[in-house]
C-alpha positions as CSV (number, residue, x, y, z in Angstrom):
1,X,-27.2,48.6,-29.2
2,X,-25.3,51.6,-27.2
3,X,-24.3,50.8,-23.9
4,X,-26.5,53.3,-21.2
5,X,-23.7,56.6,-19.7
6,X,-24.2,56.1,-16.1
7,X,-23.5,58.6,-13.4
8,X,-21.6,56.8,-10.2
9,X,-21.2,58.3,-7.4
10,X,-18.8,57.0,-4.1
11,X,-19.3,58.0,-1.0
12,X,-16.6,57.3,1.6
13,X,-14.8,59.5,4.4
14,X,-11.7,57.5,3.6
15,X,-9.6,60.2,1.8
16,X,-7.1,57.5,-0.1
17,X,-9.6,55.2,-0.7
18,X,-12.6,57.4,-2.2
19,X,-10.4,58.8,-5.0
20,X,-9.1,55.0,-5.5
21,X,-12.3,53.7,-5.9
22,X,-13.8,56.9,-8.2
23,X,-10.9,56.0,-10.4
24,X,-11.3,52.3,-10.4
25,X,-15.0,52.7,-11.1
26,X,-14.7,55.1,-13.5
27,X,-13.0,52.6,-16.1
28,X,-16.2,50.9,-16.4
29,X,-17.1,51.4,-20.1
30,X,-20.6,52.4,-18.6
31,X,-19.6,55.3,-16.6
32,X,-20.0,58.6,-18.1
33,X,-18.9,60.6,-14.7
34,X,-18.4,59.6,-11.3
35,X,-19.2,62.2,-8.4
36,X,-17.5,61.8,-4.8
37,X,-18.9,62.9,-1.5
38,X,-17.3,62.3,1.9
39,X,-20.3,61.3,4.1
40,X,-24.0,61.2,3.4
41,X,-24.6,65.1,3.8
42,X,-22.1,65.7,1.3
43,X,-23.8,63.4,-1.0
44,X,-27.2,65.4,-0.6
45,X,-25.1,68.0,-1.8
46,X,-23.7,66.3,-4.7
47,X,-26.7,65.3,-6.0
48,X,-28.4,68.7,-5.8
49,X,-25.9,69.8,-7.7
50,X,-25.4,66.7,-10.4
51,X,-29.3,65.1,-10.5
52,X,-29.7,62.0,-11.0
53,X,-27.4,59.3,-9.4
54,X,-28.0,55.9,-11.1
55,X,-25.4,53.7,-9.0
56,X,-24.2,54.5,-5.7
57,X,-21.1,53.0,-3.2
58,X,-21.8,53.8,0.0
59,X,-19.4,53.6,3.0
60,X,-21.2,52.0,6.3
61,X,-19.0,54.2,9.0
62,X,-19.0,57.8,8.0
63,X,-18.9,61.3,10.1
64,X,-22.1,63.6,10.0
65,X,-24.3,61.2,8.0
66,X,-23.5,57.7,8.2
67,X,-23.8,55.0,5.5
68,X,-27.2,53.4,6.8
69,X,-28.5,56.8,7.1
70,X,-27.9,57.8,4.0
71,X,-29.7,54.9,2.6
72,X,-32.7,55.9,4.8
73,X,-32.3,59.7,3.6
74,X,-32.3,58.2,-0.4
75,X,-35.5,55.8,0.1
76,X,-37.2,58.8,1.0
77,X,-36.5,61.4,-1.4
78,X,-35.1,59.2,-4.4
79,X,-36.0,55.9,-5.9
80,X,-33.7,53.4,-4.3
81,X,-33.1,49.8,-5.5
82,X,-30.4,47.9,-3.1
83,X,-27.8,45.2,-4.0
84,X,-26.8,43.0,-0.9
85,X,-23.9,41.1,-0.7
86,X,-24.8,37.2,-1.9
87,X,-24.3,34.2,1.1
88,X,-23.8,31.3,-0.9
């Protein structure tokens, strides 16, 4: 059975570490494009412009629109499932 093409998307004001990741992320055999935005009101724009975004990375401290915001702005407008870091 084929593997799914995901879209990814990172989202960090960090401008050496955003492409990093992108490029990191986008080795995954799953990933069929990865979309970068700089803060959460860049991502609204990136995904009026791409659609559907199936896995996000999401800076916490960003300009304009910060990370927990963003996550607000998605569960309202886009179905959100979150990952949390385990505590074991």
């Amino acid at each position: 059975m084929a593997s799914p093409a995901l879209t990814l998307a990172v989202v960090d004001d960090h401008h050496l570490m955003r492409p990093g990741l992108a490029h990191t992320v986008g080795d995954w055999p799953h990933a069929r494009q990865v979309v970068e935005a700089e803060d959460g009101v860049d991502f609204e724009r990136v995904i009026a412009e791409v659609g559907h975004i199936h896995i996000a990375i999401i800076d916490r401290q960003m300009p304009k629109r910060d990370g927990f915001d963003t996550l607000r702005w998605m569960g309202r407008v886009i179905r959100v499932h979150f990952l949390r870091p385990c505590r074991g």
